[in-house]
C-alpha positions as CSV (number, residue, x, y, z in Angstrom):
1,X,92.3,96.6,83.2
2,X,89.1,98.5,84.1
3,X,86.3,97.6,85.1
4,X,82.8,98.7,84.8
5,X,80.4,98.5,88.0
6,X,77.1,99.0,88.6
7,X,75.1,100.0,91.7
8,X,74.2,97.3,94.5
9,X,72.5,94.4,93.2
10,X,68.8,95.7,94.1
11,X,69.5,98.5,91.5
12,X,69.5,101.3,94.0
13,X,72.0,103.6,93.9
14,X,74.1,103.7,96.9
15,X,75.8,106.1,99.3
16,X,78.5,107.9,97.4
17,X,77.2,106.5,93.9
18,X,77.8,109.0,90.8
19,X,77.2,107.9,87.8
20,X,79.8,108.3,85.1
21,X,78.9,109.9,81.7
22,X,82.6,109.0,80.6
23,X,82.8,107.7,77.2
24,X,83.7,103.4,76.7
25,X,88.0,102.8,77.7
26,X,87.7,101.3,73.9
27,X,85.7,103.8,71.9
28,X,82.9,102.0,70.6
29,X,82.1,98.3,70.7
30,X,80.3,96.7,67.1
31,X,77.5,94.1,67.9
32,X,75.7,92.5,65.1
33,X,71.9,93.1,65.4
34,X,69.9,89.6,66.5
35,X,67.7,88.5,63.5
36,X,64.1,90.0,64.6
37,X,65.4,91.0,67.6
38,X,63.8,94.4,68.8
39,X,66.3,95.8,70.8
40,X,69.8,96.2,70.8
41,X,72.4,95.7,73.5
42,X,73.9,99.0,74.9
43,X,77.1,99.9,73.5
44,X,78.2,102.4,76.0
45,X,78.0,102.0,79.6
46,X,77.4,105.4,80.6
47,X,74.4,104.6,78.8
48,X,73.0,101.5,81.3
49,X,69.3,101.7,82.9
50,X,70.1,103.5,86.3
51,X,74.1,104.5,85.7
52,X,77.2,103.0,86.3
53,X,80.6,104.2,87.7
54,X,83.6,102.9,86.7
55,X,87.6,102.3,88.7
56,X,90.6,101.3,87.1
57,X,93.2,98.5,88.5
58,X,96.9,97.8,87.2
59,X,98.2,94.1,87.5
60,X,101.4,93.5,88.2
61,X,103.8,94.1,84.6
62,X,104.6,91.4,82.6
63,X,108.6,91.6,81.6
64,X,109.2,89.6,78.3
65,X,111.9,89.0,75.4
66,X,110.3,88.9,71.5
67,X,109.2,84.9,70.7
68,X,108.7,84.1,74.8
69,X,104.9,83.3,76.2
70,X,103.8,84.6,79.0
71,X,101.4,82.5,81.1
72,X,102.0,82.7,84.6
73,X,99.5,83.8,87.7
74,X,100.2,87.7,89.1
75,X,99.7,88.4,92.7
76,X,96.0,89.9,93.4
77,X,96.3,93.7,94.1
78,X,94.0,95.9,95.9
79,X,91.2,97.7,94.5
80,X,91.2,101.4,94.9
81,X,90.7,102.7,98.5
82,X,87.6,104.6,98.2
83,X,85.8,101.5,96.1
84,X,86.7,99.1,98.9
85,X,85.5,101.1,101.8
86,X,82.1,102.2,100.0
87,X,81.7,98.8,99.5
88,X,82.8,97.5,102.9
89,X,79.7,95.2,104.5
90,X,77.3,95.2,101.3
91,X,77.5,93.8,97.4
92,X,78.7,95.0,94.5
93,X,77.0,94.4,90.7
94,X,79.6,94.1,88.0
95,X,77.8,94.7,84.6
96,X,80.9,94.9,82.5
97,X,84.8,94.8,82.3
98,X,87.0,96.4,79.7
99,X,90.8,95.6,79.0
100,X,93.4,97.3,78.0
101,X,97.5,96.4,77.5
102,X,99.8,99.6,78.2
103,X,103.1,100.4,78.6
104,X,105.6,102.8,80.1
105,X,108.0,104.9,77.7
106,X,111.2,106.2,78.6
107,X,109.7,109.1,79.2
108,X,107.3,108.1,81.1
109,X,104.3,108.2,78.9
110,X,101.3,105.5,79.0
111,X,100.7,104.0,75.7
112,X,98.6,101.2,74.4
113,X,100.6,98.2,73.3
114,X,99.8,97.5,69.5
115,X,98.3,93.6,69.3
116,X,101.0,93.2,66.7
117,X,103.6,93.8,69.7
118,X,102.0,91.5,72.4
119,X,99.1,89.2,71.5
120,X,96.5,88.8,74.5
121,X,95.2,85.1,73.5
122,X,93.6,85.0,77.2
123,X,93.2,85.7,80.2
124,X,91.4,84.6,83.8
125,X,90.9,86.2,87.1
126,X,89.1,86.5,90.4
127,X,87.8,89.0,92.0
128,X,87.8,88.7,95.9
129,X,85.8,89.9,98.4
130,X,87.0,90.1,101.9
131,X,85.2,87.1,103.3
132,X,87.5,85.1,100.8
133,X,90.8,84.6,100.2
134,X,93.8,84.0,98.0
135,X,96.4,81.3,98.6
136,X,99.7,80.9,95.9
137,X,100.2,77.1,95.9
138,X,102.6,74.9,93.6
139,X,100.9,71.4,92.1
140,X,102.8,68.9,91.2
141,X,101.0,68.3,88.0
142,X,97.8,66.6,87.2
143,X,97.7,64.2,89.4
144,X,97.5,66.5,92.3
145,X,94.7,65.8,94.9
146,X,94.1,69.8,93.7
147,X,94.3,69.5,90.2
148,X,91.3,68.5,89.2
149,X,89.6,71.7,91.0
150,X,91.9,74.7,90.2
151,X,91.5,73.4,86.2
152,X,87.8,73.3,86.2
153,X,87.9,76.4,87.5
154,X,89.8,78.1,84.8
155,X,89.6,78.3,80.9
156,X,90.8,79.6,78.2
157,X,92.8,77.0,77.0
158,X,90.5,74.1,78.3
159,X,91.5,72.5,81.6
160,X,95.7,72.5,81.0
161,X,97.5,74.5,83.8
162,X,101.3,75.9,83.2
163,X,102.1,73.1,85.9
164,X,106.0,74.3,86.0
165,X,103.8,77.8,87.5
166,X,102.4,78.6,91.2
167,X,98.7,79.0,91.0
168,X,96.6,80.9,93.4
169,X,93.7,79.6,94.6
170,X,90.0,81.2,96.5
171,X,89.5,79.6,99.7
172,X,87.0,80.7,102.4
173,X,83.2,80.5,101.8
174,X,81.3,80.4,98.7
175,X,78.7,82.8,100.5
176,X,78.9,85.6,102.7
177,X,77.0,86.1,106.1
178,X,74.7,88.8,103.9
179,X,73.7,85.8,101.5
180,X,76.1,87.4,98.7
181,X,79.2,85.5,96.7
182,X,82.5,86.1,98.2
183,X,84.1,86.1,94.6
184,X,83.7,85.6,91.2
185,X,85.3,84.7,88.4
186,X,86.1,87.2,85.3
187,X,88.2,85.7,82.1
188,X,88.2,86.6,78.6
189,X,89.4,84.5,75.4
190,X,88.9,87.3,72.8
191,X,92.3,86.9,71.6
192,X,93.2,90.0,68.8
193,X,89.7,90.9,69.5
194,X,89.8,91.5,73.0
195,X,89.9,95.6,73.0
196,X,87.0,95.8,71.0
197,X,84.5,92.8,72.2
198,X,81.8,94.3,74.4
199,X,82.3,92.1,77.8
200,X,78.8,93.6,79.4
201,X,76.0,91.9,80.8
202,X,72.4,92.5,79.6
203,X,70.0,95.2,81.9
204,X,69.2,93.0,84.9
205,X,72.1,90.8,85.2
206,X,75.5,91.0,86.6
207,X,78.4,89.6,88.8
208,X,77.5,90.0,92.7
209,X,80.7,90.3,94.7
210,X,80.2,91.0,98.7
211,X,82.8,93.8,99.4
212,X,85.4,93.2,97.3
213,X,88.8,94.0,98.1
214,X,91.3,92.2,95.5
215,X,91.9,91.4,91.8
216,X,93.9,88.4,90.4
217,X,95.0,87.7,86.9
218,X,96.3,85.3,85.1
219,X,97.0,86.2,81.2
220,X,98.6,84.2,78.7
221,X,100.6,86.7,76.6
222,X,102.5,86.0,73.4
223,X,105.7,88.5,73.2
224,X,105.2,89.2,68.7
225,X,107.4,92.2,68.9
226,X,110.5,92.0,67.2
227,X,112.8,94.9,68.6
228,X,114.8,95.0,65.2
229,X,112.4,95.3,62.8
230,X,109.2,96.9,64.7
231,X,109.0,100.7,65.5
232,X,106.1,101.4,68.1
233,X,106.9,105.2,68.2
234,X,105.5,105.7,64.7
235,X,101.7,106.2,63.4
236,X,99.0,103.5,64.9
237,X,95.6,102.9,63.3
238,X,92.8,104.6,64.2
239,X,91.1,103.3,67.6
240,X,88.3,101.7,65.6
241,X,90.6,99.6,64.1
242,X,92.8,99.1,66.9
């Protein structure tokens, strides 16, 4: 997954900031024009007022046999190094996210994993600053004293939890000693659509995180690849169909 990020939330560009002139992780993003409207979003985020710079984070894999669901939390992993410490003690603005599913070959290439071969319907996460953080609990279903809160606080497909799962929840304060969120909450129901939907916020608004530190995911993955039939070493459409 990558994620875009912008400067601190006053819009002034910090310490260390360069802005990255890096083309989209997705090639470019369609958006339908708003009747009347007189401007249109930004379809590139090098191209956001003021700049933007960008770090990439790797879940945990997923390991699954053709037909089986995946919908089980990963453990949060650190952010890179250099991120964390830059942003150690003050807030980060998140204008934008962009996804990606890859995989490893044999030889030890990265390649994108065809929607045809693993269908993304959704997806949640946190991401958690160091005044917060992450605890892996096991409910015993929806009658839990904790139900009611770790399902309002995810979606995707409404309020249902894989009960049989551990869940990880955000504990600590809601607000940091510098007035700032100590997490936030990024998720994603694009489904087949999820490579090439623009998940950016409008000039002016974005996620606040104070010195964040972790990412956590939970995706719900549908295993569509039948090892028999499909061959994912031959030709792929073009990225603006992909």
């Amino acid at each position: 997954a990558g994620l875009t990020l912008g400067s601190v939330a006053a819009g002034t560009p910090m310490q260390g900031f360069a802005p990255s002139h890096q083309d989209n992780m997705n090639g470019e993003y369609p958006l339908s024009k708003t009747p009347g409207g007189k401007a249109s979003h930004i379809k590139r985020f090098a191209d956001y007022p003021g700049g933007v710079e960008s770090f990439e984070v790797y879940s945990p894999p997923m390991t699954t046999l053709y037909s089986q669901v995946w919908w089980s939390p990963l453990p949060p992993v650190d952010l890179p190094a250099d991120i964390v410490r830059r942003y150690n003690g003050t807030a980060m603005a998140l204008v934008g996210w962009e996804v990606d599913q890859v995989r490893r070959t044999s030889e030890g290439v990265e390649k994108s994993v065809p929607m045809s071969a693993s269908y993304n319907h959704h997806w949640d996460s946190w991401l958690i600053g160091a005044e917060a953080r992450v605890r892996k609990v096991s409910l015993s279903g929806p009658d839990d004293p904790a139900a009611a809160d770790l399902a309002g606080r995810r979606s995707g497909c409404g309020a249902e939890l894989p009960w049989d799962q551990p869940q990880y929840v955000v504990e600590g304060p809601e607000w940091s000693v510098r007035g700032h969120p100590t997490h936030a909450a990024l998720t994603s129901g694009n489904g087949g659509e999820f490579r090439k939907t623009l998940h950016g916020f409008a000039p002016g608004y974005a996620l606040v995180v104070d010195s964040p530190a972790q990412l956590q995911i939970t995706p719900m993955n549908i295993d569509t690849w039948n090892r028999e039939a499909m061959d994912l070493s031959g030709p792929v459409p073009p990225p603006f169909v992909a």
